[in-house]
N, CA, C and O of each residue as an XYZ file, in Angstrom:
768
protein
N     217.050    -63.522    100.240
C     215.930    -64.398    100.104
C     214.669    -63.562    100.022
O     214.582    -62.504    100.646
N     213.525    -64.104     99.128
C     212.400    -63.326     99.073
C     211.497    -64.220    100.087
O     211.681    -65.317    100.613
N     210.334    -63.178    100.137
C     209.302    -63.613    101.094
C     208.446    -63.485     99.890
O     208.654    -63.012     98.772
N     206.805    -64.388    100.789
C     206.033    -64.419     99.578
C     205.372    -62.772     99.240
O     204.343    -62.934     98.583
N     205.614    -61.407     99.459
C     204.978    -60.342     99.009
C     206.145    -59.675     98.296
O     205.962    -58.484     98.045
N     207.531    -60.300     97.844
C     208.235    -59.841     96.761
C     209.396    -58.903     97.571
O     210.042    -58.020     97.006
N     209.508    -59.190     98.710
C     210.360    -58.330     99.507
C     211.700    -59.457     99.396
O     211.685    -60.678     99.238
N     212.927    -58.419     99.561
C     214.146    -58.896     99.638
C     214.928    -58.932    101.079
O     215.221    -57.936    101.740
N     215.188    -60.222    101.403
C     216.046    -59.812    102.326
C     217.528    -60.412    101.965
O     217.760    -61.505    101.447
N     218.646    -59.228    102.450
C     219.882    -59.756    102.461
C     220.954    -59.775    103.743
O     221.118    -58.887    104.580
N     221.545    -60.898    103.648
C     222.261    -60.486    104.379
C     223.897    -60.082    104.653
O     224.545    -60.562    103.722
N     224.446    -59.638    105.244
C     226.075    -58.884    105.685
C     226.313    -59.361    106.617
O     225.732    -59.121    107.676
N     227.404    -60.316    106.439
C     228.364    -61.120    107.434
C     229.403    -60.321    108.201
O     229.725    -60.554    109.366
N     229.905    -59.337    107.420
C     230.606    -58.347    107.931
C     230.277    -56.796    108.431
O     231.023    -55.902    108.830
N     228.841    -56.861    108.240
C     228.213    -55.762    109.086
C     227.508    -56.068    110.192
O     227.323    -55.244    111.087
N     227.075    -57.224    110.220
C     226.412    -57.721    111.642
C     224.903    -57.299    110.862
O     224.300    -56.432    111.493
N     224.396    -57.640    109.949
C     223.074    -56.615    109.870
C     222.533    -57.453    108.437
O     223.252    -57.954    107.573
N     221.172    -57.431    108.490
C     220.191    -57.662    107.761
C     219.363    -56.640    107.001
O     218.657    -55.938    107.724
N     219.306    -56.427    105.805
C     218.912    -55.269    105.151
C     217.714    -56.252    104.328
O     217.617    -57.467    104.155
N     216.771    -54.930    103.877
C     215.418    -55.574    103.486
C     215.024    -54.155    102.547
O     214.803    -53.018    102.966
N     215.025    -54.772    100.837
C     214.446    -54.186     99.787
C     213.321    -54.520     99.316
O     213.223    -55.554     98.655
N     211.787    -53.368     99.662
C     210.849    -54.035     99.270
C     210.410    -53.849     97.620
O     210.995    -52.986     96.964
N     209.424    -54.643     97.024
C     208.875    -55.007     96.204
C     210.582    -55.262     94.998
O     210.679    -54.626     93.947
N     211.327    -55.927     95.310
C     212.885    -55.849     94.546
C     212.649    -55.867     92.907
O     213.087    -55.377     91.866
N     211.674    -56.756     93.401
C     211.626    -57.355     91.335
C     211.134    -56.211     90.553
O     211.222    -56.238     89.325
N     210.505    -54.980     91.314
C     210.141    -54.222     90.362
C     210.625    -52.588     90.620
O     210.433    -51.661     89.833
N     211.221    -52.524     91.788
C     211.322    -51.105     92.209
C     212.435    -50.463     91.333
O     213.388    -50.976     90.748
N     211.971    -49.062     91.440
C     213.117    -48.444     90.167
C     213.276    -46.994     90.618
O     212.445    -46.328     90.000
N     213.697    -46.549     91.096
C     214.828    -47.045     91.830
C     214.543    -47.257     93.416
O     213.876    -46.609     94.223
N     215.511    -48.710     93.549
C     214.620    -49.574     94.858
C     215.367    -48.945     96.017
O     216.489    -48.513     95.749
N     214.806    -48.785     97.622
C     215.276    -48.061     98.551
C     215.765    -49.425     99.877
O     215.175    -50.147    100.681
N     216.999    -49.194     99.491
C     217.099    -50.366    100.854
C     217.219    -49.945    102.489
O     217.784    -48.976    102.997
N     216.662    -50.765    102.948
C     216.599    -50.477    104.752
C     217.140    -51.301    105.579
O     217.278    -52.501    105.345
N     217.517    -50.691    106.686
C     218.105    -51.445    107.575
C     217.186    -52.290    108.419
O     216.656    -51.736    109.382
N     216.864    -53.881    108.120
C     215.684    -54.226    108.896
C     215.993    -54.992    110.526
O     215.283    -55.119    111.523
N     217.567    -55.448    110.162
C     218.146    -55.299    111.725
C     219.503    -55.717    111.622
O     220.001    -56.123    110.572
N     220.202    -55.604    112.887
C     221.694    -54.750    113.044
C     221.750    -55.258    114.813
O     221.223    -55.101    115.915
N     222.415    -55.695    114.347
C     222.846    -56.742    115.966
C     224.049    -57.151    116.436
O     224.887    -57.498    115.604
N     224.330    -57.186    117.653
C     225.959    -57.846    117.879
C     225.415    -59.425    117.585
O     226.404    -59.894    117.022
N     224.636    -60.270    117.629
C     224.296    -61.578    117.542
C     224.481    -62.054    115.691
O     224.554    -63.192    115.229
N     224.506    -61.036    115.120
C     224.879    -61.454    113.978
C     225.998    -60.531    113.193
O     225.911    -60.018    112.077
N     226.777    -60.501    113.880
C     228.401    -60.109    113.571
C     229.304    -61.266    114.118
O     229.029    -61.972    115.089
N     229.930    -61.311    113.683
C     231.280    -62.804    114.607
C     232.373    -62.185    115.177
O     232.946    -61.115    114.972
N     232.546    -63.191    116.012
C     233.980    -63.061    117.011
C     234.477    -64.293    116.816
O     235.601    -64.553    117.244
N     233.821    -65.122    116.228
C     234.829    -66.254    116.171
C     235.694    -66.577    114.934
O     235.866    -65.577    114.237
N     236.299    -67.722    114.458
C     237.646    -68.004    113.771
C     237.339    -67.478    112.306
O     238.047    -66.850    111.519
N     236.018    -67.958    112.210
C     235.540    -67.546    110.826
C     235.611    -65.918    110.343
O     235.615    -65.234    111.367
N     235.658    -65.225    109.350
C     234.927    -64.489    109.133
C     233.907    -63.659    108.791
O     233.898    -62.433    108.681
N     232.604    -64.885    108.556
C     231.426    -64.863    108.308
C     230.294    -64.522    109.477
O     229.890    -65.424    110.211
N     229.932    -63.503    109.570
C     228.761    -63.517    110.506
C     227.632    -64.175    109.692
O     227.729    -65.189    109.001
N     226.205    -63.177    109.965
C     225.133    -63.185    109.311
C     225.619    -63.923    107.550
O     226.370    -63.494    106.674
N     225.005    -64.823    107.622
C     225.021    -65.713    105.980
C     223.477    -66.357    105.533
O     222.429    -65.755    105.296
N     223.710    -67.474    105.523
C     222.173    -68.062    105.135
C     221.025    -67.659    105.995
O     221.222    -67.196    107.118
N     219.843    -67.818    105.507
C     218.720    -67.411    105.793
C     217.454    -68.135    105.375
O     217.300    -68.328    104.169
N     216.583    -68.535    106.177
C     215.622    -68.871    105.791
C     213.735    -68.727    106.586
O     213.548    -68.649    107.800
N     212.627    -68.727    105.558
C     211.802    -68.648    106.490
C     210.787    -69.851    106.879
O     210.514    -70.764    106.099
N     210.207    -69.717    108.337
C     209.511    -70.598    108.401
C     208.369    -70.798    107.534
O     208.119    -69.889    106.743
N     207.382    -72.172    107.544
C     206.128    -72.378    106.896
C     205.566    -71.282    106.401
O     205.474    -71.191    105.177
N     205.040    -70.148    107.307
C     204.136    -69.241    107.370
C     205.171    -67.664    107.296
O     204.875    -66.497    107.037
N     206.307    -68.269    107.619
C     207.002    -66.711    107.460
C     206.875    -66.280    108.499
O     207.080    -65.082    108.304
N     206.660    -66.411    109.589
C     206.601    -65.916    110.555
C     207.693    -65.425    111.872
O     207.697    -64.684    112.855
N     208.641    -66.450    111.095
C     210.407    -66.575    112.079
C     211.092    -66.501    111.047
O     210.924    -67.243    110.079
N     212.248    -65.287    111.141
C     213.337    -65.478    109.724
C     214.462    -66.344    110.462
O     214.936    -65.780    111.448
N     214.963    -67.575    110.175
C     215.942    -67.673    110.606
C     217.047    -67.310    110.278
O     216.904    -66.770    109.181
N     218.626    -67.265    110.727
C     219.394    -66.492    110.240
C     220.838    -67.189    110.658
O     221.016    -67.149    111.875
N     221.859    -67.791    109.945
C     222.936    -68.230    111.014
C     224.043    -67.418    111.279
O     224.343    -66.541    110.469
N     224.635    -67.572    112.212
C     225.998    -66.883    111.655
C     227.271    -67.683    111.921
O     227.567    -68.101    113.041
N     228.147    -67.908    110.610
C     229.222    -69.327    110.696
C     230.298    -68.853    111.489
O     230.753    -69.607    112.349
N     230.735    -67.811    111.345
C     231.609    -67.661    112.705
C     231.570    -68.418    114.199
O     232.123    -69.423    114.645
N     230.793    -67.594    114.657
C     230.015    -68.373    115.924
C     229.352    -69.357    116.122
O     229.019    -69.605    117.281
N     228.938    -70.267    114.997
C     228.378    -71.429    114.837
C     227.347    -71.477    115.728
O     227.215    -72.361    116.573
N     226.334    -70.201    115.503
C     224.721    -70.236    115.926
C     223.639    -70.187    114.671
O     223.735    -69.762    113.520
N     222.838    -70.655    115.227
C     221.618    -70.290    114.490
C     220.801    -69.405    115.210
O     220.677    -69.437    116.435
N     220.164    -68.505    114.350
C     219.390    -67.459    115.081
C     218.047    -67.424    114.623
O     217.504    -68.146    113.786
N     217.484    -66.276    115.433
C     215.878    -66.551    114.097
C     215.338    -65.255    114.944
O     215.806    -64.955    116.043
N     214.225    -64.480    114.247
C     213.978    -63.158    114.368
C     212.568    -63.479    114.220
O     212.269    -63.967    113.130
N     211.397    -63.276    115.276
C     210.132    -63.306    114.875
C     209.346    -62.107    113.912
O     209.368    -61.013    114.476
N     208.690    -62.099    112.634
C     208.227    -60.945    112.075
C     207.072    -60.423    112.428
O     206.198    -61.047    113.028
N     206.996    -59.148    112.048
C     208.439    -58.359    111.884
C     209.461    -57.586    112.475
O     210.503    -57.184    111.957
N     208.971    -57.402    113.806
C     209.238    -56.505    115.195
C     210.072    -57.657    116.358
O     210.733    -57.147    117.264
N     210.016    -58.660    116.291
C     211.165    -59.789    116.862
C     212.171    -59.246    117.179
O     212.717    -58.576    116.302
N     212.815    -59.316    118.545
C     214.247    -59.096    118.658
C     215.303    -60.733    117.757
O     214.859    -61.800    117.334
N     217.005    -60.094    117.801
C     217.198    -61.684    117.661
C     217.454    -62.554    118.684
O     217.527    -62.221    119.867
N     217.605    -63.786    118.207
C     217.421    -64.910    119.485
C     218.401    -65.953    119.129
O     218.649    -66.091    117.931
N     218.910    -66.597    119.864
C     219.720    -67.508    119.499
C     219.026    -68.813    119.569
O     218.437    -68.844    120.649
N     218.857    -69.752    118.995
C     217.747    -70.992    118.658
C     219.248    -71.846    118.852
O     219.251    -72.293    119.999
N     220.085    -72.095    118.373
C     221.010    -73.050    118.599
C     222.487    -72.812    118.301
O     222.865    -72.155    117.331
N     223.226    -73.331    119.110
C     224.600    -73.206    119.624
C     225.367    -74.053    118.853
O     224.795    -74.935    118.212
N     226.783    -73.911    118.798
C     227.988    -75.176    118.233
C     227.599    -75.993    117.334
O     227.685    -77.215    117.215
N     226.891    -74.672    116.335
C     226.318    -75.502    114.260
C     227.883    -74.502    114.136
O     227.832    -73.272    114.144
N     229.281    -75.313    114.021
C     230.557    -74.344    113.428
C     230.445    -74.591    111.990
O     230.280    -75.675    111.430
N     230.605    -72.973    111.274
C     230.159    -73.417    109.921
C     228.771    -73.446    109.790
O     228.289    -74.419    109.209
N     227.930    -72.453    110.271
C     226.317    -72.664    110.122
C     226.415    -72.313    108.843
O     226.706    -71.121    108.743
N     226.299    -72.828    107.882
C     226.281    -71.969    106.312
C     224.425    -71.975    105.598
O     223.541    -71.174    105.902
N     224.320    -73.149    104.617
C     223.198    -72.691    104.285
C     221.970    -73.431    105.137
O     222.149    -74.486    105.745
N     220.569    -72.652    105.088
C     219.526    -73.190    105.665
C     218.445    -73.424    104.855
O     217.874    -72.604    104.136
N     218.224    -74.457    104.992
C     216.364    -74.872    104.715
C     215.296    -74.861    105.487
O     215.549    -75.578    106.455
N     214.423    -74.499    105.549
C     213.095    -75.187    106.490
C     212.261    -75.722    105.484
O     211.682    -75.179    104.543
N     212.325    -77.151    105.953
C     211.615    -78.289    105.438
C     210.798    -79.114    106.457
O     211.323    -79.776    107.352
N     209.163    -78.996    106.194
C     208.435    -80.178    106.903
C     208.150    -79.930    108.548
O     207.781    -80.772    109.367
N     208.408    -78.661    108.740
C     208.842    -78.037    110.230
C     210.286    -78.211    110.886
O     210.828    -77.804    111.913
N     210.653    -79.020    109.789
C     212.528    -78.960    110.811
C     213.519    -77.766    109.650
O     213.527    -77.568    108.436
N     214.083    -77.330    110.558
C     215.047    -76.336    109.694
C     216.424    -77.329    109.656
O     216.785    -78.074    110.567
N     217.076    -77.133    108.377
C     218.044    -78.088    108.465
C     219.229    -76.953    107.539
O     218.981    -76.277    106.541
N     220.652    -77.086    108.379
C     221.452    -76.659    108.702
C     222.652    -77.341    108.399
O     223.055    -78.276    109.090
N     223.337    -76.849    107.235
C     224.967    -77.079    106.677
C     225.863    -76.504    107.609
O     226.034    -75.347    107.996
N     226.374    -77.546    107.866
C     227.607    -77.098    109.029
C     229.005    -77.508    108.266
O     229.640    -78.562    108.307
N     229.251    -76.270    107.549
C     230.392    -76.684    106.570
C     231.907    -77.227    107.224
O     232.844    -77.667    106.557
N     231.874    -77.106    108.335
C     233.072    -76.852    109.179
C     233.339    -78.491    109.923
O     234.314    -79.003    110.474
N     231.665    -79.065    109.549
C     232.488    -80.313    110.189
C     231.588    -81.897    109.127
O     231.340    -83.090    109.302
N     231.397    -80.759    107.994
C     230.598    -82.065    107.027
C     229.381    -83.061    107.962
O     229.267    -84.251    108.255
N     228.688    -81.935    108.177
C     227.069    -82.313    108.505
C     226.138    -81.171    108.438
O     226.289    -79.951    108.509
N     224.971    -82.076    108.252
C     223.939    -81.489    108.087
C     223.303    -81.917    109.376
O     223.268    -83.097    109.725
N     222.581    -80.489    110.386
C     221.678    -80.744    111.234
C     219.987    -80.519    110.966
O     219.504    -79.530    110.414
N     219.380    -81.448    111.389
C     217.675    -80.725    111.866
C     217.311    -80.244    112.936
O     217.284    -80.885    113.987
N     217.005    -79.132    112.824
C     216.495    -78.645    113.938
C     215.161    -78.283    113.944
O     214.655    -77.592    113.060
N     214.308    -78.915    115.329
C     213.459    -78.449    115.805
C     213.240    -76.842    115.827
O     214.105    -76.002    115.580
N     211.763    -76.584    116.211
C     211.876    -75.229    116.684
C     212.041    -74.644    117.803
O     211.861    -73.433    117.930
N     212.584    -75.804    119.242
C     213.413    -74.963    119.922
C     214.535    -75.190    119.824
O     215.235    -75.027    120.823
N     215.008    -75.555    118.845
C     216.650    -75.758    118.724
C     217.198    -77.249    118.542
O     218.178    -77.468    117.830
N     216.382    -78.468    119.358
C     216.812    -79.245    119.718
C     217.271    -80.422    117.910
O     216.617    -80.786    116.933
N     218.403    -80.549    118.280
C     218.727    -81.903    117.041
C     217.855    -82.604    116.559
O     218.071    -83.604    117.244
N     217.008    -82.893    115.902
C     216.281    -84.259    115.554
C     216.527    -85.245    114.380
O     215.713    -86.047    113.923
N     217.929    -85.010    113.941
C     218.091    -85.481    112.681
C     219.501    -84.927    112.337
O     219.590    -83.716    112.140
N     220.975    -85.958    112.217
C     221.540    -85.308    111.215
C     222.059    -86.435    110.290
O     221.793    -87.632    110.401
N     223.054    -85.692    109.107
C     223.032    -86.659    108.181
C     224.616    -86.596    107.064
O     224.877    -85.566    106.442
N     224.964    -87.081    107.033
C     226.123    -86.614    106.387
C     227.717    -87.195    107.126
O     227.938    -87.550    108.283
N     228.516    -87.124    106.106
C     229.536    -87.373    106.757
C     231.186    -87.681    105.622
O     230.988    -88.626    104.859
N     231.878    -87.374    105.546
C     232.812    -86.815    104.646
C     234.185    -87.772    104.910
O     235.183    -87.531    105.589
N     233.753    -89.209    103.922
C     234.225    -90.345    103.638
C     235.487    -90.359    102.768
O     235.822    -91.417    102.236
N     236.364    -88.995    102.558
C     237.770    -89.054    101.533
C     237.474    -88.902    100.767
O     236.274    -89.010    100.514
N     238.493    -88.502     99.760
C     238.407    -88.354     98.300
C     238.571    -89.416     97.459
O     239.415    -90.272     97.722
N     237.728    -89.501     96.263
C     238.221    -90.447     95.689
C     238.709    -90.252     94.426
O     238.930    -89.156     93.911
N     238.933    -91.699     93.764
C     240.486    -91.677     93.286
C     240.251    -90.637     91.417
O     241.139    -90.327     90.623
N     238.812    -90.398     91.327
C     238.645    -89.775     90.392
C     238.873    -88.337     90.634
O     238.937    -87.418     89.818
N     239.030    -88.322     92.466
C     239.322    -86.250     92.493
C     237.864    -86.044     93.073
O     237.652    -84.837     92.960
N     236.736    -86.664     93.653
C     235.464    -86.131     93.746
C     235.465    -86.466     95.535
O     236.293    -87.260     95.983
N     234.585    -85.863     96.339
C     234.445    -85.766     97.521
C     233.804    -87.221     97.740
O     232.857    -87.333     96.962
N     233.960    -88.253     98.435
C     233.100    -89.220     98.865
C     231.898    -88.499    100.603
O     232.327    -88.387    101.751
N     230.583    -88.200    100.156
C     229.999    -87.496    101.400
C     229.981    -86.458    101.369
O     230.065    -85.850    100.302
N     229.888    -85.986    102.299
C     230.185    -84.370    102.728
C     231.737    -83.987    102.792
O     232.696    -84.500    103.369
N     231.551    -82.597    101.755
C     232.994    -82.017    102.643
C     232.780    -80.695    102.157
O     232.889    -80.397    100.967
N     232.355    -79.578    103.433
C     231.998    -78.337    103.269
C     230.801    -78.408    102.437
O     230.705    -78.218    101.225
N     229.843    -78.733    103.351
C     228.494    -78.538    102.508
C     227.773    -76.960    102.961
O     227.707    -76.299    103.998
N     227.276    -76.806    101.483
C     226.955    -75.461    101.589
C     225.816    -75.265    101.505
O     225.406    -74.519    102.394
N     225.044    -75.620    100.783
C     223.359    -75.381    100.590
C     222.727    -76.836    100.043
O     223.338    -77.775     99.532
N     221.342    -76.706    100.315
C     220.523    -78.527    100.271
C     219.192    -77.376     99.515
O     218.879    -76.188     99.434
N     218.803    -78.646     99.127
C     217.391    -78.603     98.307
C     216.899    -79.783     98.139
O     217.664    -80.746     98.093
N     215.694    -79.922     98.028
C     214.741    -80.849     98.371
C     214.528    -81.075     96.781
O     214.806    -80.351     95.825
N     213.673    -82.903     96.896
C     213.514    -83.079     95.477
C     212.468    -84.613     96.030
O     212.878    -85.756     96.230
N     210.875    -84.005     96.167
C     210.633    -85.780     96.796
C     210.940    -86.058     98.224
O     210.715    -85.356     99.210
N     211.371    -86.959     98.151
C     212.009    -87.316     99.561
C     213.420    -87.651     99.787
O     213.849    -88.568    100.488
N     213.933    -86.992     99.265
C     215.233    -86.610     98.797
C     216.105    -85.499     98.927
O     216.141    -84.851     97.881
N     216.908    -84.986     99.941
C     217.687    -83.772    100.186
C     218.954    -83.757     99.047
O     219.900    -84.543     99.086
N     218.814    -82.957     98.280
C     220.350    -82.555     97.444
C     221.290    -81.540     97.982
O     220.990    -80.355     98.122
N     222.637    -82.149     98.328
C     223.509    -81.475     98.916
C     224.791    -80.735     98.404
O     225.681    -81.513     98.059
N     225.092    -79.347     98.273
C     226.069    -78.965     97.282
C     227.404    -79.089     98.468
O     227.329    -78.831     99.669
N     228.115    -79.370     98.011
C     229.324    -79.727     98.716
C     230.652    -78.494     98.071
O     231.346    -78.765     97.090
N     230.731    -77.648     98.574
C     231.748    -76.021     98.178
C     233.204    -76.850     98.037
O     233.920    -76.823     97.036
N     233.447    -77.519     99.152
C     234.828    -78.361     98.953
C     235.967    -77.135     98.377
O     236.641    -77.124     97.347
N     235.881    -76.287     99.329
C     237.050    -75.029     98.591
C     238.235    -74.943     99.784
O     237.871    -74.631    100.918
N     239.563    -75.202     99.539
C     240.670    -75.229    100.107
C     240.542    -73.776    101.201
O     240.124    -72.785    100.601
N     240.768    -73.614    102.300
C     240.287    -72.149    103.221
C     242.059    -71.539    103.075
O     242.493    -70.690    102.296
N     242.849    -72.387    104.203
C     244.014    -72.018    104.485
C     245.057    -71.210    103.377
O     244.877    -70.826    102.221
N     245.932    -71.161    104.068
C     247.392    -70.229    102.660
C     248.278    -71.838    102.656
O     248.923    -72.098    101.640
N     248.268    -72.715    103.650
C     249.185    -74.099    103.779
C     248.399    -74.253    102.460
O     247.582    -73.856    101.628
N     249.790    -75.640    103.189
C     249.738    -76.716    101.913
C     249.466    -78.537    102.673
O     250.053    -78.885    103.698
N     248.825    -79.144    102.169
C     249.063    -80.037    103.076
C     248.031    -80.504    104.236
O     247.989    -81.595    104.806
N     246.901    -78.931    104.489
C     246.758    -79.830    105.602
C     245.065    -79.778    105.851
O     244.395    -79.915    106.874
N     244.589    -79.436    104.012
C     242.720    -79.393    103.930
C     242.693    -80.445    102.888
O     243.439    -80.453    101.909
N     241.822    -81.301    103.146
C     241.728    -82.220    102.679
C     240.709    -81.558    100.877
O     240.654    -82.068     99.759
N     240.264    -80.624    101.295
C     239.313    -79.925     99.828
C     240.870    -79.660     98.472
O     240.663    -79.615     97.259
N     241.999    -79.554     98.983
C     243.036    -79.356     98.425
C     243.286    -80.593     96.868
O     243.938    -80.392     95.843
N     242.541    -81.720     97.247
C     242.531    -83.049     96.623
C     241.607    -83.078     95.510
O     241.539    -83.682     94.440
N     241.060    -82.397     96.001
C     239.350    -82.397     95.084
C     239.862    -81.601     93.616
O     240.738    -80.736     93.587
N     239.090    -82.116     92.405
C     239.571    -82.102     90.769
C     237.874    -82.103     90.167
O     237.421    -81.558     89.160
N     237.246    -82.859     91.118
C     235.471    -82.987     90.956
C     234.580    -82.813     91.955
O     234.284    -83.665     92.792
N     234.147    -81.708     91.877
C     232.863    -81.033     92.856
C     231.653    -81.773     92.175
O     231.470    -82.067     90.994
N     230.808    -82.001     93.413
C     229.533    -82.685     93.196
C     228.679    -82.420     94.119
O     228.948    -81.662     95.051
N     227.437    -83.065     93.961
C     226.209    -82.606     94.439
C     226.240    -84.457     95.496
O     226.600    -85.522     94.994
N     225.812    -84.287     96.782
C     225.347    -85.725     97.426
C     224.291    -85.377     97.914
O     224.024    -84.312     98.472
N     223.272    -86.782     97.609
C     221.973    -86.738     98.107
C     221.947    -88.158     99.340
O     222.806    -89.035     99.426
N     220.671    -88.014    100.204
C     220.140    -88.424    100.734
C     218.998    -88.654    101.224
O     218.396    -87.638    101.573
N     218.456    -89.661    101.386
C     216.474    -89.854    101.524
C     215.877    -89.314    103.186
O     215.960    -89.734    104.340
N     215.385    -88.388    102.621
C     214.721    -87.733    103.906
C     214.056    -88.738    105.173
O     213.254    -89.649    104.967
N     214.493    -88.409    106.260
C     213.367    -88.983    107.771
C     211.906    -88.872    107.106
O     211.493    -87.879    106.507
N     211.238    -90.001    107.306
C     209.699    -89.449    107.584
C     209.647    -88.631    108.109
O     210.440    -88.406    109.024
N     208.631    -87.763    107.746
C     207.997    -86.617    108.547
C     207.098    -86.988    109.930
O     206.052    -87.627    109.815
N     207.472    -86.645    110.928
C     206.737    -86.896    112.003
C     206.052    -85.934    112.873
O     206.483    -84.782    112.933
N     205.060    -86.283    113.531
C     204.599    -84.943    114.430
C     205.508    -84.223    115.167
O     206.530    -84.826    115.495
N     205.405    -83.289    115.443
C     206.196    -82.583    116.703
C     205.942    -82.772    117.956
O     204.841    -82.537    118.455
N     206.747    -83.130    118.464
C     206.522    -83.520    120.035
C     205.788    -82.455    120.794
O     205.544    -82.607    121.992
């Protein structure tokens, strides 16, 4: 993900670590750095995804960061921030938005989308993964991966990709038509 001065950040699920290429769009030849490297974003859990989506606040000021293994969300204040854990049991934290002051959070693992406040707390979720239907397409959520905004309107990409070596027992196995599901955003409200 870029920030607004053209810097790159990426991240490694399997290194535990966040690397950061500056000015990307133009450097020749560009020098990448290690901008942080943590046990909080490596996994121990079922998944094998640590560090994945990423996003920044309003001002850029907090990178958030999840990691789907462990089903946390994290977030790193810039640029000298240690990391922090902002929220617990998102299994499947995959992609992130920050929208409107709530960061909102694909939890591919159980077909929802959370909002989160900025101390963590829920204020919003949405989604929910109603069977397949008879054309082969996901009804809802199933393994949602990344959202984008449109209006007042969240667009939701739904990955719907079979995980296991079985047979029989993921319901994404059914699916013939991948699609996009939307839903009409909460008013925006103050922050408590």
């Amino acid at each position: 993900m870029f920030d607004r001065a053209g810097t790159l950040y990426v991240s490694d699920s399997f290194q535990g670590a966040v690397y950061r290429i500056a000015n990307a769009a133009t450097c020749r030849p560009c020098k990448v750095d290690v901008f942080a490297r943590d046990p909080l974003l490596a996994t121990t859990g079922a998944l094998p995804f640590g560090a994945n989506g990423m996003a920044f606040n309003a001002d850029q000021s907090i990178l958030y960061i999840n990691n789907a293994g462990d089903g946390r969300v994290l977030r790193k204040r810039m640029p000298d921030g240690a990391i922090e854990v902002l929220a617990d049991s998102v299994y499947g934290a995959d992609g992130l938005l920050f929208h409107e002051g709530l960061l909102w959070v694909s939890a591919n693992q159980i077909d929802t989308l959370f909002a989160l406040d900025e101390r963590g707390c829920v204020r919003h979720r949405a989604g929910d993964f109603l069977g397949v239907d008879g054309q082969g397409a996901p009804r809802g959520l199933l393994f949602p991966a990344a959202s984008a905004v449109q209006g007042r309107r969240m667009i939701v990409a739904n990955l719907a990709v079979p995980l296991s070596a079985g047979t029989g027992d993921e319901w994404e196995e059914d699916v013939t038509r991948w699609n996009l599901m939307q839903f009409d955003l909460p008013d925006p409200s103050p922050a408590p």
